[in-house]
C-alpha positions in Angstrom: -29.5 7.1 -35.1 -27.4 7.6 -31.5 -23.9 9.6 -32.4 -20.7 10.0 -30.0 -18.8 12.1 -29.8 -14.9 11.5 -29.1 -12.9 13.9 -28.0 -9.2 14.0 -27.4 -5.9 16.1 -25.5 -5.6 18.3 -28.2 -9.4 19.0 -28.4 -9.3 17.0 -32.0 -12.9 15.3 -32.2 -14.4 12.7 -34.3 -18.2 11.8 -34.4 -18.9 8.2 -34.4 -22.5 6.6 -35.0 -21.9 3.4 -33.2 -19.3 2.4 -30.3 -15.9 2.2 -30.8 -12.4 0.9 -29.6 -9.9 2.5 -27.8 -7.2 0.5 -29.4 -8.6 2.1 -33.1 -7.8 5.4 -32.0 -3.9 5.0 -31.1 -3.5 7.4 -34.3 -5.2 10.4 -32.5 -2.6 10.5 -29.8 0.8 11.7 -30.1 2.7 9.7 -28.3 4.1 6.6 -29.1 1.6 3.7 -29.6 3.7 1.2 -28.4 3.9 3.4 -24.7 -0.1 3.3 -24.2 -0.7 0.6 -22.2 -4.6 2.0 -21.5 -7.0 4.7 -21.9 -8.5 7.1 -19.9 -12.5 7.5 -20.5 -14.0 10.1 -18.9 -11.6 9.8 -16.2 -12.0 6.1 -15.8 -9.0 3.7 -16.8 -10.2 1.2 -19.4 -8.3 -1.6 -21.4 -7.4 -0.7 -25.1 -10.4 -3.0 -26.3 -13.2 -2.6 -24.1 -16.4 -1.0 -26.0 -16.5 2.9 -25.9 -20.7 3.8 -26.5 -21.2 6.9 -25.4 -19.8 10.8 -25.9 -16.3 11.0 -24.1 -13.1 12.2 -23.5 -10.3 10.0 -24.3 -6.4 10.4 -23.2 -3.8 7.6 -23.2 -2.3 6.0 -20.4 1.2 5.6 -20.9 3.8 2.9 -19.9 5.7 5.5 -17.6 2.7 7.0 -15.7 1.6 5.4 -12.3 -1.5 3.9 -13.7 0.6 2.6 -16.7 2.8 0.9 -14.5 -0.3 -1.0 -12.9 -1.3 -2.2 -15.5 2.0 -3.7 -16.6 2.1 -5.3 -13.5 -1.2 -6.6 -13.1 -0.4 -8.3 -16.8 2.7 -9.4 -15.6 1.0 -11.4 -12.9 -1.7 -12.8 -15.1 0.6 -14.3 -17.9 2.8 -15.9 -14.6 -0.5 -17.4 -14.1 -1.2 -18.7 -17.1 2.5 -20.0 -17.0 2.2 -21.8 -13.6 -0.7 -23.3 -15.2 0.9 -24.5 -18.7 3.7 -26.0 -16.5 2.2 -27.1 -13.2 -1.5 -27.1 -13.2 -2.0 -29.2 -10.2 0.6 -27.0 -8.1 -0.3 -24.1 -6.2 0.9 -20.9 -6.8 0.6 -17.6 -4.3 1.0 -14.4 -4.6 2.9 -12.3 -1.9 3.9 -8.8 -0.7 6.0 -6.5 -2.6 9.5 -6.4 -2.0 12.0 -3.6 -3.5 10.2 -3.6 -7.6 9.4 -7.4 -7.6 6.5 -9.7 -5.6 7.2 -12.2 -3.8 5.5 -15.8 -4.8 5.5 -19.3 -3.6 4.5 -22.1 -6.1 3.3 -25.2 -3.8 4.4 -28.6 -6.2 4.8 -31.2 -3.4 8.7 -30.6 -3.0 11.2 -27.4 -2.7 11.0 -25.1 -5.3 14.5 -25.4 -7.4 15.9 -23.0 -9.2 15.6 -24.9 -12.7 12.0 -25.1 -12.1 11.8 -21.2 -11.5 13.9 -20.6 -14.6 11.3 -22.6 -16.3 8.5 -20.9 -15.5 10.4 -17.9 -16.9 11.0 -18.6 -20.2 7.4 -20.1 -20.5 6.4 -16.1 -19.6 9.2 -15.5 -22.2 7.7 -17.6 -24.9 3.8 -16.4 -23.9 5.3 -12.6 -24.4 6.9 -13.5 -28.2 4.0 -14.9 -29.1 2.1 -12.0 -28.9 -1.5 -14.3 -27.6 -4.4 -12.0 -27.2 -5.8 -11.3 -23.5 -8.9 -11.9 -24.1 -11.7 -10.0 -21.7 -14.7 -11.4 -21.8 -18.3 -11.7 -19.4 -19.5 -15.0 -18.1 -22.4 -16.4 -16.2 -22.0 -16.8 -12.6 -22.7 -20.4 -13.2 -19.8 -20.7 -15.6 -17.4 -19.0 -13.7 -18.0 -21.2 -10.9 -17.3 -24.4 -12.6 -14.3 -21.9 -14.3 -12.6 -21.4 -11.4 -13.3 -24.7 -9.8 -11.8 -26.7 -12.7 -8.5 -24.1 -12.8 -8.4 -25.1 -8.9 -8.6 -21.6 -8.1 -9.6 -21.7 -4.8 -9.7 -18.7 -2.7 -11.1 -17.2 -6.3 -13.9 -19.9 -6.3 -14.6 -19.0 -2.8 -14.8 -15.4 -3.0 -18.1 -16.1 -5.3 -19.6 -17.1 -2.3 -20.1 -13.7 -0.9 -19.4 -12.1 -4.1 -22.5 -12.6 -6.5 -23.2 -10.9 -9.6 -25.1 -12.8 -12.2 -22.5 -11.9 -14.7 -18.8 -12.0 -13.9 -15.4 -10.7 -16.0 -12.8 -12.7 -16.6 -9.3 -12.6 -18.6 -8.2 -15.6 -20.6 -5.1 -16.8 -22.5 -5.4 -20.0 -23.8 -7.0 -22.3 -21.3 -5.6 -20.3 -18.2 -8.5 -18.0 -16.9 -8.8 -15.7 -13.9 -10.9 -13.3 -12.4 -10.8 -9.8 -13.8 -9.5 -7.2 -11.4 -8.6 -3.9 -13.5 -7.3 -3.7 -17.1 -4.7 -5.5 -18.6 -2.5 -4.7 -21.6 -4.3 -6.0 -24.8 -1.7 -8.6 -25.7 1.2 -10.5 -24.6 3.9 -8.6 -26.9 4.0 -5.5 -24.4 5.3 -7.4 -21.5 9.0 -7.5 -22.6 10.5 -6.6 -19.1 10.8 -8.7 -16.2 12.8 -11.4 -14.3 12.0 -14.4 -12.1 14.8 -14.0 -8.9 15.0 -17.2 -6.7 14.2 -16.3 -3.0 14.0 -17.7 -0.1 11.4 -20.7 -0.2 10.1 -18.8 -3.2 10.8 -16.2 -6.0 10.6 -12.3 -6.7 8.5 -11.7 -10.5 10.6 -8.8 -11.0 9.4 -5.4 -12.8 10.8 -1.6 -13.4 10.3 1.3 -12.0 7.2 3.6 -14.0 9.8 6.3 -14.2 12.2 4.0 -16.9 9.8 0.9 -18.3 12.6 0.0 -20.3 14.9 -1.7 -17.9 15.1 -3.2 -14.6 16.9 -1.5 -11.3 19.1 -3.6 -9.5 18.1 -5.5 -6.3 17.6 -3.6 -2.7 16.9 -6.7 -0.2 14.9 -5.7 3.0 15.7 -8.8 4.7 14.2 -7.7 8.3 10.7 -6.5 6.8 10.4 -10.2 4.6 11.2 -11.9 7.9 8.2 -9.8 9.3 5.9 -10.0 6.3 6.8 -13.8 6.8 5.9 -14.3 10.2 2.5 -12.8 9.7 1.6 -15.1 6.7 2.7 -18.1 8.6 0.1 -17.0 11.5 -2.8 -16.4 8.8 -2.3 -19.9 7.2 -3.0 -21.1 11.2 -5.8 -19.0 11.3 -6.8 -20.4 8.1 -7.8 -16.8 7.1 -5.2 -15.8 4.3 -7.8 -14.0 1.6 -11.3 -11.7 1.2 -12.9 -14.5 0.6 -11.7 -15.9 4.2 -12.4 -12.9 5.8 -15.5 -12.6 4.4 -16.6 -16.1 5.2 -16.1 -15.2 8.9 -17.7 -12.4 8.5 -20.8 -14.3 7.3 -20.7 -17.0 9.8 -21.1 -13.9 12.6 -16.8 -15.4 13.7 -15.2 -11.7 13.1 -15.5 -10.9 16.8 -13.3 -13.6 18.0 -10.8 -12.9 14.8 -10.9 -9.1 15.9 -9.7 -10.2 19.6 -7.3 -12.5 18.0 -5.8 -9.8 15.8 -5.4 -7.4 18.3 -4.0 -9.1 20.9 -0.9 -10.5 18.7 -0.3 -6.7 17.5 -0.4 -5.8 21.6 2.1 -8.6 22.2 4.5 -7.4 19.6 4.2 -3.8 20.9 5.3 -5.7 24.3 8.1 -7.5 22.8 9.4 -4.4 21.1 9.4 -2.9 24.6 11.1 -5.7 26.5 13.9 -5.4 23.5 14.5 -1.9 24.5 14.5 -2.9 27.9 17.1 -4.9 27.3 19.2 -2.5 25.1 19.9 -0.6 28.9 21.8 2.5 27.1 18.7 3.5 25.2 17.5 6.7 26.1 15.2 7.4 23.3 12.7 5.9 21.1 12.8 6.5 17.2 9.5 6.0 16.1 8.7 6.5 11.8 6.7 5.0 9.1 5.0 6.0 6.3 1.6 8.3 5.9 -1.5 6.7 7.7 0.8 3.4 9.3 -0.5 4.1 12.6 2.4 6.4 14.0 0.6 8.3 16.8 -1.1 5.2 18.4 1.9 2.8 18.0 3.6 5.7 20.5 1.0 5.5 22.7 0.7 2.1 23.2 4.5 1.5 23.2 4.3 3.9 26.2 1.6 2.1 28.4 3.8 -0.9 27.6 7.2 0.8 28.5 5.4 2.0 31.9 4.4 -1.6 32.8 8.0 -2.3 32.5 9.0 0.5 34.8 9.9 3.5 32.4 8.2 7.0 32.5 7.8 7.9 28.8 8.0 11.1 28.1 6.9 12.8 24.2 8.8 14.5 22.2 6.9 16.0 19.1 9.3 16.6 16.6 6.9 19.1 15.2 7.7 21.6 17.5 10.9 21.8 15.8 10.0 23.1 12.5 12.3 26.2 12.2 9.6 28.9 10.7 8.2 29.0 6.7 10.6 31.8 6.0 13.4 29.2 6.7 11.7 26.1 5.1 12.9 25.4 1.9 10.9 24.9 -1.2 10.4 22.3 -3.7 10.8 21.7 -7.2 7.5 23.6 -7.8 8.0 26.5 -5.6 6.0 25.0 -2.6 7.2 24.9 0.7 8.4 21.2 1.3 8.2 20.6 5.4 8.6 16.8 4.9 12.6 17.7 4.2 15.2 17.2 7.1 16.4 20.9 6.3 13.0 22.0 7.4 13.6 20.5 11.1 15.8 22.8 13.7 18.3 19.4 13.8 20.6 21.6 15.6 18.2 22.8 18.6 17.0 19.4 18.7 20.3 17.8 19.0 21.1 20.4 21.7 18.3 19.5 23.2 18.4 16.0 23.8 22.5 16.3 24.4 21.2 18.7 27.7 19.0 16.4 28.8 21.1 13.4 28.9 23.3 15.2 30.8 20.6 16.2 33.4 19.6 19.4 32.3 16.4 21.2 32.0 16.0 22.1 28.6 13.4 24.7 27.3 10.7 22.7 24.8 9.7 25.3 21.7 6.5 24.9 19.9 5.4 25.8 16.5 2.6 28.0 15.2 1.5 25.8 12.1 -1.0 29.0 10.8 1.7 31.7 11.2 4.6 29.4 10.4 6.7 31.0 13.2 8.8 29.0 15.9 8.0 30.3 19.2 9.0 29.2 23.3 5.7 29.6 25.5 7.7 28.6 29.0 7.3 24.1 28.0 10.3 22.7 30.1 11.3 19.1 30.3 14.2 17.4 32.5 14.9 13.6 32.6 14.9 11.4 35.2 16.5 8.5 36.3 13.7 6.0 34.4 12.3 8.9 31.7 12.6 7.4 28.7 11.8 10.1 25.5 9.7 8.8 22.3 9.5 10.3 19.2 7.6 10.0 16.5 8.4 11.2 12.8 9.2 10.7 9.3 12.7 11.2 10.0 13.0 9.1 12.7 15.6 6.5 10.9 18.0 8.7 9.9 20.5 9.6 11.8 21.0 13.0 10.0 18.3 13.6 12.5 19.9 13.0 15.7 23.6 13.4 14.7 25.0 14.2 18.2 23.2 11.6 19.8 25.4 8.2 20.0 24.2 4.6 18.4 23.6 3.3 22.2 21.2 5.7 23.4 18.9 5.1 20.7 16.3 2.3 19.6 14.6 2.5 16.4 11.4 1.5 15.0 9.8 1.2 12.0 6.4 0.5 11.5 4.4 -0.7 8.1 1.1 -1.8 7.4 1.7 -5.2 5.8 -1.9 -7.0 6.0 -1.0 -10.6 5.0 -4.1 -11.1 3.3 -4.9 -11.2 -0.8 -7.6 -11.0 -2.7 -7.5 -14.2 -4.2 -4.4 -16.6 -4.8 -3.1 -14.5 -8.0 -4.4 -11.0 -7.1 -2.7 -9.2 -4.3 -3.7 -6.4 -1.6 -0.7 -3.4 -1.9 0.1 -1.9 1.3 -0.3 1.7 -0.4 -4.0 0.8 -0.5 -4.5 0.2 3.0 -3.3 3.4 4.0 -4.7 5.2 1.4 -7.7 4.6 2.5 -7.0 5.0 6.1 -6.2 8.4 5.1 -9.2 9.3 3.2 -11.2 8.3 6.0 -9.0 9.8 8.5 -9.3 13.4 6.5 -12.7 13.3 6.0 -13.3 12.9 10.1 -11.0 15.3 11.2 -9.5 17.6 8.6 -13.0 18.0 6.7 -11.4 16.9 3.3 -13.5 14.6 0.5 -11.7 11.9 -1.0 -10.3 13.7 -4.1 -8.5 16.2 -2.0 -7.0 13.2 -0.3 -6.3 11.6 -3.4 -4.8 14.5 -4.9 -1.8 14.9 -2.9 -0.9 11.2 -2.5 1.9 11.1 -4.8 3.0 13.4 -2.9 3.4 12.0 0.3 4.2 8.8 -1.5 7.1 10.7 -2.8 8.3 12.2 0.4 8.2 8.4 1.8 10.6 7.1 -0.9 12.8 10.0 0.0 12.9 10.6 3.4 11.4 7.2 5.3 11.8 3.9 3.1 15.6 3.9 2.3 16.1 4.2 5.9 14.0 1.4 7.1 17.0 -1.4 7.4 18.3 1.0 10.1 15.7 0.2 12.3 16.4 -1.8 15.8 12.7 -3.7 15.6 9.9 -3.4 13.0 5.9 -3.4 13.8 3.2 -4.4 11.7 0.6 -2.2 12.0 -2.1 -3.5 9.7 -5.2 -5.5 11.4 -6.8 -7.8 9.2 -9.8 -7.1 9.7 -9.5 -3.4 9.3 -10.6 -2.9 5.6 -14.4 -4.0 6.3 -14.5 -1.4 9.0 -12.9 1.0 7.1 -15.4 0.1 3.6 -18.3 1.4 5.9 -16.7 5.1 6.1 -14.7 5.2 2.4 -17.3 3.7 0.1 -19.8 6.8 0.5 -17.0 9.3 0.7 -15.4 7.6 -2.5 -18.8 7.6 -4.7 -19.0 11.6 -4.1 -15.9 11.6 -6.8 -17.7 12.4 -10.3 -15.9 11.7 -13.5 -15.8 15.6 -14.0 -12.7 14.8 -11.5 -9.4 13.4 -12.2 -9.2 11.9 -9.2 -12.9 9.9 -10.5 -9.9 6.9 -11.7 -8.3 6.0 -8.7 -11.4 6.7 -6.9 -13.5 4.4 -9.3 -10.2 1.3 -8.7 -10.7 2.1 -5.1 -13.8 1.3 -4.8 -13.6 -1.7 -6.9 -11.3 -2.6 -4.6 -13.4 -2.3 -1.6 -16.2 -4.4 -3.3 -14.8 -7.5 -2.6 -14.9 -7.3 1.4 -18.0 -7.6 3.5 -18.4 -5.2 6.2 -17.6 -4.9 10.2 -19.3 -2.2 12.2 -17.2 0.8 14.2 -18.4 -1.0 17.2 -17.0 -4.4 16.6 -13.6 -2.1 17.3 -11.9 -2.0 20.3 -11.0 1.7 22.0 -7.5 1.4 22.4 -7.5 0.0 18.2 -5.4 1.8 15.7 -7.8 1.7 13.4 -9.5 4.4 16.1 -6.9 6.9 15.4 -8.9 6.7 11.4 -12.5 6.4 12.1 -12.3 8.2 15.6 -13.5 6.8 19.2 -10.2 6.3 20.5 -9.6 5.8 23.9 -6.4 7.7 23.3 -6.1 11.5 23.3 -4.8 12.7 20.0 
C-alpha cells in the first residue's frame, strides 16, 4: 500500500496511507486555526479541503500574510456574487479596479443603483457569513459548466469557454450561485467577518483590510482623479465591446487584434498629446515631474512626451535623477541593514535643487553622474544651460513630492503620474489587479536585460511594492495630469515571453506559489506575437525592439 508522508514547520511528521485534508491537520500548526485561511503544499497555495495524495511539506497560510489576504478577498467577492444573485439574479453585476482597500462594482438592474439597495446586498453578505454555508469546490464537465454558466447568465464567464477548453472545469458553489474557480477560497462563509459595502459614484466600493490588521477596516483615502481615469477607460472598452479575456481573446481568434492594437495605441498617443498641450498651457512650467510605480512604463512615457512636447515647439531636455544619488557611504539603510536607495534621503535634494534654481536663472550648471558599481558620485565635465524654449523632464519615484524639488515654486512645475490600469477583467466577477500587469512586465523585462529568472524577480517584489506605498502612491493626488499606461492587448504579448520563464520555478522554490498563480493567471489569454507590436510601443521597453534608445 502507497504511504505519504506529511511533514510540517517544525519538522513534526506524520505518515498517512491514503490522502488527506489540509483542514484535518489545523492541530499540527501553532498558530491560531481560526488565522489560516490556506495551506501551503510543497510551495503551492491550496484551499483547506482540497485532497493532499502525495509526500509533502505543509505550512499554513495565515489571515495577515499577502497570500492570506487574497484569499480573503477573492472569497469576499465570491459570496458578493452569490448575494447579487439571491437578490437580483436577472441584474448585472461588475467587478472594477481597486480603489484605496475596496473594489469598485457596478450592479446593472434597469434603474440607478440606491443606496437601500446596496445596504441590502450587504446584509444578505452579512447573513451568508453567520450562516457559516460551506464553499463547496467541486470539478464539472465542460458540458455542464456551459449550461452552468449560461443559466447563472454569466456571460463574459460563458464566453471565456470558448477559447478556454478543458474537458473538466472547477468551479465554487454556495447554494445555487456558482462561478468559475480562480484560486482558493476560504472553506466556509464564517471567516469572512470583515467588510463593508460604501456607495460610490454610479456604484459601490466591497470594502476589505489591510493584511497587516485583518481585524478591522482603515478608513477611506479617495483618489478621485485616478477613478475619473480608470472610468474613462472602461467607458471606451464598453464601445469597443472588448471589456474581458474572453473579448480579447475572441479578437484574437477572429485574426481582429491588429486593428485593436492600432486602436489602443493611438488613444495612449493622444493622451500623451493632451498631457503635453496641458503643459503648454500651464506657460510657467519649466519642468516635467514624471513618476509611477515599478514597470508602469516610466522611461518611454518620457520619451514620447518629449517627441510630443517638440511638435509643440519645446526642446526637452533629460534630467536623470539618478545621477543624483549622493554615494553608498551616505545612503542610508533599512530596517534589515540593506542599503535603501528608493528613500528621498538617498537623493543629493540639495545639489539638485541648486541645480535647477541655476538654471532657471540662466546659468550653466555642472550635471554629476553616478557610478552604480562603486557607489561613488562623481562630475565627468556633463554641462547643461536652458534656453528660452528647453523644457527639463524628469523621471522618478520621487517625482510627486515636493520634498524633492523644495526650492523650486508650484508654477514652474507640472506633474505626472502614470499607472497601468488595463480596464479589462477576467470575467464579470473575477478581476485583473494592476500589480499583475507589472509584475509581469518586470519578469520579462529582467529576464531580457538584467539576465534574472523569474524567482529572482519575484523575490524582491514586496519590496518594491513596499517602496511604492511609501514613497510614490500617497503622493499620486498631487499630480497635474495622470496617464494610463496599460495597453490592452499587452498581456498576450507578454504570455509568449513569461509563461516559459515562469515554468523554470520548481516547487523546491518559494517563489514556485506566486509563480504557479501567475501562470494560472496567464492561462486564460490567447497569445499576440512581438511583431504584432509597434516600435515606438511601451510594451518595447519590456520585451525589447524599441525604436527608442534606452
Amino acid at each position: 500500500m502507497k504511504k505519504i508522508t506529511i511533514t510540517f514547520p517544525d519538522n513534526s511528521s506524520i505518515e498517512l496511507d491514503n490522502e488527506i485534508r489540509p483542514i484535518t491537520l489545523l492541530s499540527h500548526f501553532k498558530e491560531d486555526p481560526k488565522k489560516i485561511l490556506a495551506v501551503k503544499v510543497n510551495n503551492e497555495v491550496c484551499s483547506l479541503d482540497g485532497p493532499v495524495n502525495v509526500s509533502s511539506y505543509i505550512e499554513p497560510v495565515l489571515s495577515d500574510t499577502k497570500e492570506g489576504a487574497a484569499i480573503y478577498r477573492r472569497s469576499l467577492c465570491f459570496i458578493l456574487g452569490a448575494a447579487a444573485h439571491n437578490l437580483y439574479p436577472d441584474a448585472h453585476l461588475l467587478v472594477g479596479h481597486s480603489l484605496g482597500y475596496g473594489y469598485y462594482y457596478t450592479l446593472n438592474t434597469g434603474a440607478p443603483l440606491t443606496t437601500a439597495q446596496i445596504m441590502s446586498l450587504k446584509k444578505e453578505m452579512e447573513r451568508i457569513a453567520e450562516e457559516d454555508l460551506v464553499i463547496e469546490n467541486e470539478v464539472v464537465s465542460y458540458a455542464q459548466a456551459c449550461n452552468l454558466f449560461e443559466s447563472l447568465g454569466l456571460v463574459e464567464t460563458r464566453k471565456q469557454l470558448n477559447y478556454r477548453c478543458p474537458s473538466r472545469i472547477q468551479i465554487n458553489t454556495i447554494g445555487k450561485f456558482s462561478d468559475m474557480y480562480f484560486g482558493p477560497l476560504v472553506p466556509s462563509t464564517s471567516y469572512l467577518k470583515v467588510f463593508d459595502l460604501m456607495p460610490y459614484h454610479e456604484g459601490f466600493l466591497l470594502r476589505f483590510p489591510k493584511h497587516t490588521d485583518p481585524s478591522k477596516l482603515t478608513a477611506f483615502e479617495d483618489q478621485p482623479k485616478l477613478f475619473e481615469i480608470y472610468r474613462r477607460y472602461k467607458e471606451w472598452g464598453k464601445r469597443l465591446n472588448i471589456t474581458s479575456a474572453a473579448s480579447l481573446n475572441q479578437i484574437i481568434h477572429d485574426r481582429k487584434v491588429n486593428d485593436f492594437i492600432n486602436i489602443t495605441e493611438t488613444l495612449q498617443t493622444k493622451c500623451i498629446s493632451d498631457i503635453a498641450e496641458q503643459i503648454q498651457k500651464k506657460e510657467t512650467a519649466r519642468v516635467v515631474l514624471i513618476a509611477g510605480p515599478s514597470s508602469s512604463g516610466k522611461t518611454t512615457t518620457s520619451k514620447k512626451l518629449a517627441l510630443q512636447l517638440q511638435s509643440l515647439g519645446y526642446t526637452p531636455k533629460v534630467i536623470s535623477l539618478d545621477s543624483y544619488y549622493r554615494g553608498r557611504k551616505d545612503t542610508p539603510k533599512d530596517e534589515n541593514g540593506n542599503y535603501d536607495y528608493e528613500c528621498l534621503e538617498a537623493l543629493n535634494v540639495e545639489l539638485l535643487n541648486e541645480n535647477l534654481v541655476d538654471m532657471f536663472n540662466g546659468k550653466e550648471i555642472k550635471l554629476p553622474s553616478y557610478d552604480f558599481h562603486e557607489g561613488v558620485s562623481f562630475f565627468k565635465g556633463d554641462t547643461m544651460r536652458l534656453e528660452e524654449n528647453d523644457i527639463l523632464v524628469m523621471e522618478g519615484i520621487h517625482g510627486l513630492n515636493d520634498k524633492l524639488t523644495p526650492l523650486v515654486p508650484a508654477e514652474k512645475k507640472f506633474k505626472i503620474y502614470l499607472s497601468a490600469l488595463t480596464q479589462l477583467n477576467l470575467d464579470d466577477h473575477n478581476r485583473i489587479a494592476t500589480s499583475d500587469n507589472r509584475l509581469i512586465r518586470r519578469i520579462v523585462r529582467d529576464s531580457q536585460f538584467r539576465g534574472k529568472s523569474a524567482a529572482d524577480t519575484i523575490s524582491m517584489w514586496d519590496n518594491v511594492q513596499k517602496g511604492e506605498r511609501l514613497h510614490i502612491f500617497p503622493f499620486q493626488n498631487n499630480a497635474d495630469a495622470m496617464l494610463n499606461t496599460a495597453l490592452d492587448y499587452e498581456i498576450p504579448v507578454l504570455k509568449v515571453y513569461a509563461d516559459p520563464l515562469l515554468r523554470c520555478v520548481t516547487p523546491m522554490q518559494e517563489q514556485y506559489a506566486e509563480a504557479s498563480r501567475l501562470l494560472s493567471f496567464l492561462n486564460n489569454f490567447s497569445t499576440i506575437p512581438a511583431t504584432a507590436v509597434p516600435n515606438q510601443s511601451i510594451i518595447r521597453e519590456f520585451i525589447g525592439g524599441s525604436a527608442f534608445k534606452y
